[in-house]
C-alpha positions as CSV (number, residue, x, y, z in Angstrom):
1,X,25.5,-2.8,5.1
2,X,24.0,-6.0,3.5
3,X,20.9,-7.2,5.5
4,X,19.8,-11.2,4.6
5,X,16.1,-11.9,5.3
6,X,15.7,-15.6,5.8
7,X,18.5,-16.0,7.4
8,X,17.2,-19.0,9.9
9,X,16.3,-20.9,6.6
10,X,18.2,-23.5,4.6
11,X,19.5,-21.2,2.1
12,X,19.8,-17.9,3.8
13,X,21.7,-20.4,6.6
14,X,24.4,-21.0,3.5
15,X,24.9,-17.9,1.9
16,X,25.5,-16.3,5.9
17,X,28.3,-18.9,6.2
18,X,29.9,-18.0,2.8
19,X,30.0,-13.5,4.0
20,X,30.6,-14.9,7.7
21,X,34.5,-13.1,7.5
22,X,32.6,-9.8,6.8
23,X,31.8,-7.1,9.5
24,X,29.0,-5.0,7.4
25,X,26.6,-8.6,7.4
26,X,23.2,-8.4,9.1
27,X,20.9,-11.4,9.7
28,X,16.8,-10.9,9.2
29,X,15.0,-13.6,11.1
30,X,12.0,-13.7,13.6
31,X,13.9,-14.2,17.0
32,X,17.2,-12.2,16.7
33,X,19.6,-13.4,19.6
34,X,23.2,-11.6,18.7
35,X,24.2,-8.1,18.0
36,X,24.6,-8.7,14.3
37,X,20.3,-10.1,13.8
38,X,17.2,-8.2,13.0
39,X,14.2,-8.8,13.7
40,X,12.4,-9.5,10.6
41,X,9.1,-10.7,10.2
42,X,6.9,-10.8,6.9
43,X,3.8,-11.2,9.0
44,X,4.8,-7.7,11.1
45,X,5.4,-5.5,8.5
46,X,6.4,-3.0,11.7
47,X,9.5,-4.9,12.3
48,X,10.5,-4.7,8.8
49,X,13.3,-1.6,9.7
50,X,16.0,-2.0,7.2
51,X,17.3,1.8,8.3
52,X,21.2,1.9,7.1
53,X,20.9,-1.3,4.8
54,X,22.7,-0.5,1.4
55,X,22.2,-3.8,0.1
56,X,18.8,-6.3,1.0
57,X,19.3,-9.6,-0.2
58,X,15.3,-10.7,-0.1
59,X,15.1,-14.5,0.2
60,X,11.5,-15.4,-1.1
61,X,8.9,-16.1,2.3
62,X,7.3,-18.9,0.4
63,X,5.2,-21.5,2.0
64,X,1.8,-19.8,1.5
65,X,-1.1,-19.0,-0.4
66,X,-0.5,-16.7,-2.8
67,X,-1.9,-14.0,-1.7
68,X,0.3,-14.7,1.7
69,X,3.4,-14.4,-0.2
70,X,2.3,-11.2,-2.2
71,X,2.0,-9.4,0.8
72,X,4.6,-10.5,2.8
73,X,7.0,-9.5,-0.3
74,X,5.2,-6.4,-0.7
75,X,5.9,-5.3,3.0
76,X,9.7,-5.8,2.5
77,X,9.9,-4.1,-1.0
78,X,7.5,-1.3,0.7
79,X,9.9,-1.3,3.7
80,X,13.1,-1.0,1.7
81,X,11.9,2.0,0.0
82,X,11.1,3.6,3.1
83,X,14.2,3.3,4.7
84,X,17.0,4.1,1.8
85,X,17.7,0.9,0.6
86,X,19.6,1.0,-2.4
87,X,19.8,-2.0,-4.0
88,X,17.4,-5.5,-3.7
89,X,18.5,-8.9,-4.9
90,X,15.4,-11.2,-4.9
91,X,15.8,-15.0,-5.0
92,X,12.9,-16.0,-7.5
93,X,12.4,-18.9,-9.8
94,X,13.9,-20.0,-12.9
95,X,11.5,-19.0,-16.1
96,X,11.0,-22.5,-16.9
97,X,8.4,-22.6,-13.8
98,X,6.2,-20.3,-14.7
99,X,4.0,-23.8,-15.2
100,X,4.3,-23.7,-11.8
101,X,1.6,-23.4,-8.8
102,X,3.8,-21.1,-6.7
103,X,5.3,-18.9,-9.8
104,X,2.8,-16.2,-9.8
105,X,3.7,-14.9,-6.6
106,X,7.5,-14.8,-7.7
107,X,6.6,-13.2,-10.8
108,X,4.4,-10.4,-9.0
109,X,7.3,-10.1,-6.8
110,X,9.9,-9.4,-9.7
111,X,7.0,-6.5,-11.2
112,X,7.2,-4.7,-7.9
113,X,10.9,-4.8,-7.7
114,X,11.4,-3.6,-11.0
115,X,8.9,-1.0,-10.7
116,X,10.2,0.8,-7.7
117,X,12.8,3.5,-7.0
118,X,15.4,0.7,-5.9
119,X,18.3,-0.8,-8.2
120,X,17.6,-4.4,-8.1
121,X,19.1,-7.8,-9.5
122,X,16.5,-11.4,-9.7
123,X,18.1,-14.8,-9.2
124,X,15.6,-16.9,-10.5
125,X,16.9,-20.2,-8.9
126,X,16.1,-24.1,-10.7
127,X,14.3,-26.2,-8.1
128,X,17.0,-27.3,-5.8
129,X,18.5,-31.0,-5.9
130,X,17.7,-31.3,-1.9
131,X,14.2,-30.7,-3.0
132,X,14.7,-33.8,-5.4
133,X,15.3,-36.0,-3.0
134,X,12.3,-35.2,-1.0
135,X,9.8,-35.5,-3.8
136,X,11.8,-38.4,-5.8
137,X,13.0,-40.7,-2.3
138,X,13.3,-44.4,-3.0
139,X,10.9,-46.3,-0.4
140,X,11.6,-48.5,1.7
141,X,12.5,-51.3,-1.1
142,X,14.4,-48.7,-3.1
143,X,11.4,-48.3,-6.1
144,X,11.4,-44.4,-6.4
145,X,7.5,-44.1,-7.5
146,X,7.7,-40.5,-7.8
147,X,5.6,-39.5,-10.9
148,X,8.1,-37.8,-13.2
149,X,7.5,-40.1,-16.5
150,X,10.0,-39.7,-18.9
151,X,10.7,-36.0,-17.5
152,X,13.9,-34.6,-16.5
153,X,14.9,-31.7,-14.0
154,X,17.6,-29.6,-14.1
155,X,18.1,-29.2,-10.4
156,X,21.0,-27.4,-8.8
157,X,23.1,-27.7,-5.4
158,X,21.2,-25.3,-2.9
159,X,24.8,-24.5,-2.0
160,X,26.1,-23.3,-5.5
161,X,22.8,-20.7,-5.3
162,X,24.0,-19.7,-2.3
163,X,27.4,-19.0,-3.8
164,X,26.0,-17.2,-6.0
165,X,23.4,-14.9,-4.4
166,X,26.5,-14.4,-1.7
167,X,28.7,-13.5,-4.5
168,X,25.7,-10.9,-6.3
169,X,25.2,-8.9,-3.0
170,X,28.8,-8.2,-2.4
171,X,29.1,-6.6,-5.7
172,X,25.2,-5.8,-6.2
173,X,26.6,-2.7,-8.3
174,X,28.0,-4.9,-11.1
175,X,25.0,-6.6,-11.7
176,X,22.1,-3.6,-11.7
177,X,19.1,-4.3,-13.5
178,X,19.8,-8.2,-14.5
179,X,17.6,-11.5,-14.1
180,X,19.9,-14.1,-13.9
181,X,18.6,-17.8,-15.2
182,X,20.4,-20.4,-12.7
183,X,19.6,-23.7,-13.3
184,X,21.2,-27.1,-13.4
185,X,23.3,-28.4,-16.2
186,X,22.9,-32.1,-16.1
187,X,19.0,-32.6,-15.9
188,X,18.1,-36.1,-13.9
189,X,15.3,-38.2,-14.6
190,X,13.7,-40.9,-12.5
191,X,15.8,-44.3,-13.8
192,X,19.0,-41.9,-13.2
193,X,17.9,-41.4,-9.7
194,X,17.0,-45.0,-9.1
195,X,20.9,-46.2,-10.5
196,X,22.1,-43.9,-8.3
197,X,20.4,-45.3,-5.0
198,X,20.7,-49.1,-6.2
199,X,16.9,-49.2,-6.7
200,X,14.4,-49.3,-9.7
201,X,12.0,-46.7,-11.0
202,X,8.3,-47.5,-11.4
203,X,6.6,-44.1,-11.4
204,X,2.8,-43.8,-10.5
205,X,0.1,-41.7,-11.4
206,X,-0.4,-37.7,-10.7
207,X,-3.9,-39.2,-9.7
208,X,-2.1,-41.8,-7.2
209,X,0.5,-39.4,-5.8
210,X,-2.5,-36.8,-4.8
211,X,-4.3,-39.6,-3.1
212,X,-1.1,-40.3,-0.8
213,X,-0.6,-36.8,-0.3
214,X,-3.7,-36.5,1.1
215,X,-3.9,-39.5,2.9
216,X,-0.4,-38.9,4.8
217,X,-1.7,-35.4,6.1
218,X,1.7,-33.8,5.9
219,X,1.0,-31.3,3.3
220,X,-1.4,-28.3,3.8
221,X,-3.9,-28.0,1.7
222,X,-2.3,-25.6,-0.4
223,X,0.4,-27.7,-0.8
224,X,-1.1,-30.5,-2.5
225,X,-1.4,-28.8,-5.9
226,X,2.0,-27.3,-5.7
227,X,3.1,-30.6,-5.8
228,X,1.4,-32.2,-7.8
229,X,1.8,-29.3,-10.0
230,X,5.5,-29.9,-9.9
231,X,5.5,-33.4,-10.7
232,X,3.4,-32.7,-14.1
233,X,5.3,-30.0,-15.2
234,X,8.5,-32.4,-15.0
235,X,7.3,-35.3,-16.6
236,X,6.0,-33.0,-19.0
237,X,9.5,-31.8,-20.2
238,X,9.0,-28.1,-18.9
239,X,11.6,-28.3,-16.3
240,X,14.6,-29.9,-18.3
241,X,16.5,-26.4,-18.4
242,X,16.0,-26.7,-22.3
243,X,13.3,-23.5,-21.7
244,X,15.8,-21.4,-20.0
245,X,17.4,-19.3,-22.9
246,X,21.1,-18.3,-21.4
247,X,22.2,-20.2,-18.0
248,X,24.2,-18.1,-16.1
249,X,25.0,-20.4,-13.3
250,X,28.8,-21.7,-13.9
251,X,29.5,-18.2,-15.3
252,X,28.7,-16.4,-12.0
253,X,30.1,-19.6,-10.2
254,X,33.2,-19.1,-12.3
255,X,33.5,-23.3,-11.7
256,X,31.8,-25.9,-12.9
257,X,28.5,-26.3,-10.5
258,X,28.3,-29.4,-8.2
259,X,27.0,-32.8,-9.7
260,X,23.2,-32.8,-8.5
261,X,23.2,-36.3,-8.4
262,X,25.7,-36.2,-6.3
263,X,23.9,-33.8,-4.5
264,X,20.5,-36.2,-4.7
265,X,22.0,-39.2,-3.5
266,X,24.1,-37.6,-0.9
267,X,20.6,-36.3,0.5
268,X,19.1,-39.4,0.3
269,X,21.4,-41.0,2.5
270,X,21.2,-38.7,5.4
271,X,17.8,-39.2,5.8
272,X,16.8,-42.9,5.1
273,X,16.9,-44.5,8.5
274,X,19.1,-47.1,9.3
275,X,17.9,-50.3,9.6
């Protein structure tokens, strides 16, 4: 049985559609409503019953303080060993991030993993190209103000990690004891995104973007620095894919991955209102 924590979420939503013609498939999310969902809830670690799962693809509970995340992980690892579980695939973040606000939590995740009894495999997932167009939109007038200098990203189609994490935990056997880099191959800067959407790019300051953060009141508190964080460490080059030493995301693919400019702008236009 292969059990997929997350499953309500963006990505754990993709990879379920991609095993969806498979009978040994169980969904993890907080309100189970079919034969084939568990409950699964980080923040109970007494729902966390994974009893007859051979395979537990662990999508990262992100979206908290660290020390949040560390225990909600620790929980599930704690919970697979408990039950049997025989092999853990753990969506983490590429090793470029480790500049990163949030990458402590992933890497304390990946120590526990590899230290218990359980045969595991890491995905350590690029910053996604939906997540692009969220922190890089054009405004209203099309300028894309995002602060990413001269910087580039290597960001990847959520859909081609989903691919692959799908394709991982169906043959979890084959890839035992590996960390997988999976990262973009065509990294986008801010003038590429602007092109693309027909606007101009005239980034602002770290200082300014924390001020507007702040002032819209749609981030938690937390969240602030995360982002900010990001935005540095891609105008500072970190995030480009040049750190990553051996890309493995068109070999596990076995295609060439989806543009994620393509990706960006498609994005972009399903969520700028129509005026």
């Amino acid at each position: 049985m292969i059990l997929i924590t997350g499953a309500a979420g963006a990505l754990g939503q993709l990879v379920t559609k991609k095993l969806a013609a498979r009978d040994d498939v169980f969904l993890g999310t907080r309100l189970p409503r079919s034969p084939t969902q568990r409950r699964v809830d980080f923040d109970d670690p007494a729902s966390l019953d994974f009893t007859g799962v051979d395979t537990l693809l662990l999508i990262s509970a992100g979206y908290g303080e660290d020390d949040v995340v560390i225990t909600r992980h620790d929980a599930a690892i704690s919970a697979a060993e408990k039950a049997g579980v025989r092999h853990i695939v753990y969506t983490s973040l590429s090793g470029d991030g480790d500049h990163l606000a949030y990458a402590l939590a992933h890497r304390w995740t990946e120590r526990r993993i590899q230290q218990s009894a359980l045969e595991w495999t890491i995905l350590r997932n690029g910053l996604y190209a939906e997540f692009l167009a969220a922190i890089a939109a054009p405004g209203p007038d099309g300028t894309i103000a995002a602060p990413l200098g001269e910087g580039r990203l290597a960001a990847v189609a959520r859909d081609d990690l989903a691919e692959v994490a799908a394709r991982v935990v169906t043959a979890s056997q084959q890839h035992a004891g590996r960390t997988y880099e999976l990262v973009g191959e065509e990294p986008l800067g801010g003038a590429e995104l602007a092109a693309a959407v027909g606007g101009s790019y005239e980034p602002g300051s770290l200082t300014q973007t924390r001020e507007a953060l702040i002032a819209a009141g749609n981030a938690l508190p937390f969240q602030v620095p995360m982002l900010v964080g990001t935005y540095s460490a891609i105008a500072a080059g970190f995030l480009d894919g040049t750190g990553i030493g051996h890309n493995m995301l068109r070999r596990l693919l076995g295609r060439k991955p989806q543009s994620a400019l393509e990706v960006y702008t498609t994005t972009v236009s399903a969520t700028t209102p129509v005026s």
